[in-house]
C-alpha positions as CSV (number, residue, x, y, z in Angstrom):
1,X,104.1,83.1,93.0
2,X,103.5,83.3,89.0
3,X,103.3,87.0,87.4
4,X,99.7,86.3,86.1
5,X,98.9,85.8,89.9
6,X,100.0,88.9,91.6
7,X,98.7,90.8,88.7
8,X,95.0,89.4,89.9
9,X,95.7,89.5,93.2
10,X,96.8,93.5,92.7
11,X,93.7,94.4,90.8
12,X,91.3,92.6,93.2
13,X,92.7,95.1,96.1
14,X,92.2,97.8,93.9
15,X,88.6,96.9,94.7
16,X,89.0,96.4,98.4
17,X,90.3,100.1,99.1
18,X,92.9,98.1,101.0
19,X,90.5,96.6,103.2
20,X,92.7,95.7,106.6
21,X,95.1,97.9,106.8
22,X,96.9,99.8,109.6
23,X,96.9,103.5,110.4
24,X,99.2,104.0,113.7
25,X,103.0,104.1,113.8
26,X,102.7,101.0,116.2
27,X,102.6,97.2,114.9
28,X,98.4,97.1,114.6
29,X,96.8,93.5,114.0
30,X,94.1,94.3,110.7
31,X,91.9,92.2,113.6
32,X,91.4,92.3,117.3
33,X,92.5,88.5,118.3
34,X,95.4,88.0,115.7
35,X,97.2,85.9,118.3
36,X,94.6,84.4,120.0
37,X,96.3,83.3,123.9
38,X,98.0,80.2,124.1
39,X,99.3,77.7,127.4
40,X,101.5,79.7,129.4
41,X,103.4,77.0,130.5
42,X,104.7,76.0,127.3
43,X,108.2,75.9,126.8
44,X,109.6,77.2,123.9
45,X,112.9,75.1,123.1
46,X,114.0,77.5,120.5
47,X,113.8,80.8,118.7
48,X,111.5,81.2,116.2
49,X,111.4,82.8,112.6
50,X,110.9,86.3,113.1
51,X,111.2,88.4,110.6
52,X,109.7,91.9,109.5
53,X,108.6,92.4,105.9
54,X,107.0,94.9,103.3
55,X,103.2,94.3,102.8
56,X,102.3,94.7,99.3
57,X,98.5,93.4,99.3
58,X,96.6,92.5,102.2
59,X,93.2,90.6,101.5
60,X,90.0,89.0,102.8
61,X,91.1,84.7,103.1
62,X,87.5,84.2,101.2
63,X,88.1,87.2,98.3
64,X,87.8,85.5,94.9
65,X,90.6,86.2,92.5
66,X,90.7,85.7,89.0
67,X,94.1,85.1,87.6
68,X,95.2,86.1,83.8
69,X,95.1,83.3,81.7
70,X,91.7,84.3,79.7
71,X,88.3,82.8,80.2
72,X,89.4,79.1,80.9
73,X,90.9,79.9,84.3
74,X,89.0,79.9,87.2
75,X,88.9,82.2,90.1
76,X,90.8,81.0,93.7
77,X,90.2,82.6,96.7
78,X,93.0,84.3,97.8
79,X,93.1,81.0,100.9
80,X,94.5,79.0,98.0
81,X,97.7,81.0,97.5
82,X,99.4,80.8,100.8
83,X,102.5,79.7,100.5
84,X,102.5,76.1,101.9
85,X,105.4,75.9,105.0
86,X,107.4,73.6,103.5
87,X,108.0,76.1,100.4
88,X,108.1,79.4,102.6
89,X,111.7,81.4,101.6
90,X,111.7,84.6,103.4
91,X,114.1,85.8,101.0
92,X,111.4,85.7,98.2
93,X,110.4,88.3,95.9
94,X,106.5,87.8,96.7
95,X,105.3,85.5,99.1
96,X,101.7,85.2,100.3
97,X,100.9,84.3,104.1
98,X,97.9,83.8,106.5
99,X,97.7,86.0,110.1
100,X,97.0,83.5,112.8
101,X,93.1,83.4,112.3
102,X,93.6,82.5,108.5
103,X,91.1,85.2,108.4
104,X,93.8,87.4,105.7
105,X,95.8,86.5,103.7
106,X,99.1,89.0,103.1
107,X,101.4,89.4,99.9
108,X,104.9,90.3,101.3
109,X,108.5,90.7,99.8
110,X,111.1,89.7,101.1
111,X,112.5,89.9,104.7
112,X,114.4,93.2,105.4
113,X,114.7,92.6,109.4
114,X,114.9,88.9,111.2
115,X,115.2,88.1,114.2
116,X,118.8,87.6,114.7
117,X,119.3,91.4,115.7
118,X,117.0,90.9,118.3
119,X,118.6,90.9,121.7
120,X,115.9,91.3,123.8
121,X,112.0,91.0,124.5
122,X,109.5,91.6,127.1
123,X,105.8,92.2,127.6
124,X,104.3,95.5,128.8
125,X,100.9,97.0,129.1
126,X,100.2,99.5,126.7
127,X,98.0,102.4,128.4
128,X,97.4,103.9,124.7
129,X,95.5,101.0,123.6
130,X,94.3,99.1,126.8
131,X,96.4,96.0,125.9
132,X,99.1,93.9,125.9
133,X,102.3,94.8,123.6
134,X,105.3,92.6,123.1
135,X,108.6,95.3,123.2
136,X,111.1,94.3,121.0
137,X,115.1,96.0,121.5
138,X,117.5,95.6,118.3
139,X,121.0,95.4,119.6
140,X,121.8,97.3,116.3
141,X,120.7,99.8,114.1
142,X,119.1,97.4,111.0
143,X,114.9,98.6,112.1
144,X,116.2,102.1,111.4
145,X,117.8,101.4,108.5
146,X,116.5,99.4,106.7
147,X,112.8,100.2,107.8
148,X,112.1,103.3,109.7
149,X,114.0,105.4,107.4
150,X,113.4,104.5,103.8
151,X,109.7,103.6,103.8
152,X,107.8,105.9,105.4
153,X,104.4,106.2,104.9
154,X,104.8,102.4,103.5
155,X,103.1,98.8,105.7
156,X,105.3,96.3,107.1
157,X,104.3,93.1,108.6
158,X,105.6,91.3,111.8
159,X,106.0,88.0,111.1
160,X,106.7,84.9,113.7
161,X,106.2,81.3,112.9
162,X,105.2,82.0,109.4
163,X,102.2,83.7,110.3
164,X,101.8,87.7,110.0
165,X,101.2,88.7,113.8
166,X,100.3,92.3,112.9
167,X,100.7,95.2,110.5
168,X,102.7,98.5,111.0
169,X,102.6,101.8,109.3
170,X,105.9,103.5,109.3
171,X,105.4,107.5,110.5
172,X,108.4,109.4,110.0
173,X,110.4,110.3,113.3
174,X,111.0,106.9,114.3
175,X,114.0,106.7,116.5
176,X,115.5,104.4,119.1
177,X,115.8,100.9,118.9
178,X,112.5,99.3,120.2
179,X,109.3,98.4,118.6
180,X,106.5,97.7,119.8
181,X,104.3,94.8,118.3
182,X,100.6,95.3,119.4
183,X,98.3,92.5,118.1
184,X,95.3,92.1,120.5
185,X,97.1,90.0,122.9
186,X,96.0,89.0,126.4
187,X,99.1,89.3,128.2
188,X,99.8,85.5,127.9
189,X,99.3,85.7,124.6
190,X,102.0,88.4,124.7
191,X,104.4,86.7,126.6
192,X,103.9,83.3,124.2
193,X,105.1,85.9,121.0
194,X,108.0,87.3,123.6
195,X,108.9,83.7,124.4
196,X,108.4,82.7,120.7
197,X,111.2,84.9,119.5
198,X,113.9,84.6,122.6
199,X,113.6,80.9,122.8
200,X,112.9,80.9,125.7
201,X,110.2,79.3,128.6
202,X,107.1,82.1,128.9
203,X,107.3,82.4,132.4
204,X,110.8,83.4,131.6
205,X,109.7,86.7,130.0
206,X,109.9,89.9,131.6
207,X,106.6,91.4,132.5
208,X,105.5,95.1,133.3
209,X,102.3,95.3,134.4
210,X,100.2,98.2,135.1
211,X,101.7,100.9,137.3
């Protein structure tokens, strides 16, 4: 993305009040149906990209922005700017990406955490929030340290298939090393994301229901 661009896109979500944005120290989806339930019998032949990175912006898909450039240049809704797939480098300074309704779109930096310290996944009922979460285990310590710990207080967004599947809010405290990614799931929908990042066949996924 071009300087002049992020500079517009910063001052239109001065505007906003950061319209979308997460309050709990769990992964929470700006939207209820953020990953809208797929086939359960799907098989996933692969992992996918997973990766967990710092939200700088987060605005509506259909906000007009007007980039610097002076009178000649036209606004573009903030739609425009998502980084096509082919172009996507998670390593990238600034990168701009749709959740799964293409309903926001998300200025990130780069990746801190992927996927490849993931060693586990599973799907549980969360009784907090009367849904479905998707409980990731780190087989080492990278979440704490290279998220938990040093931003605080700061958004980071779970991202899976080069879409952002929800939004946390680091609180200070955090320990251990799960996470747990709530984004409005249904509990297939759940089990697709677990599936997603394992590789593996969703009716392969562990499942705890409600006790």
């Amino acid at each position: 993305m071009q300087p002049a661009v992020r500079a517009g896109l910063v001052a239109a979500v001065v505007a906003l009040s950061g319209a979308g944005c997460s309050t709990s120290s769990k992964t929470q989806a700006p939207l209820p149906t953020v990953a809208p339930p797929t086939t359960a019998s799907a098989v996933v032949s692969a992992r996918q990209s997973l990766e967990f990175r710092p939200v700088e912006l987060i605005l509506d898909a259909s906000t007009s922005i007007k980039p610097e450039g002076g009178s000649a240049v036209k606004p573009q809704r903030c739609s425009t700017l998502v980084t096509p797939l082919a172009d996507r480098r998670p390593t990238n300074v600034s990168e701009v990406l749709f959740d799964r309704r293409r309903a926001y779109c998300y200025l990130l930096g780069p990746t801190l955490v992927s996927g490849s310290s993931v060693d586990a996944a599973s799907v549980v009922y969360d009784g907090a929030t009367s849904t479905w979460a998707v409980n990731v285990h780190f087989d080492n310590n990278d979440f704490l340290a290279k998220i938990a710990r040093p931003l605080v207080n700061k958004r980071v967004a779970v991202v899976l298939t080069g879409f952002v599947q929800s939004v946390m809010t680091i609180k200070s405290g955090m320990t251990g090393r799960n996470v747990e990614i709530v984004g409005g799931f249904t509990q297939v929908g759940a089990a697709d994301v677990a599936a997603a990042i394992l590789g593996v066949a969703p009716s392969s996924v562990h499942v705890e229901g409600i006790s």
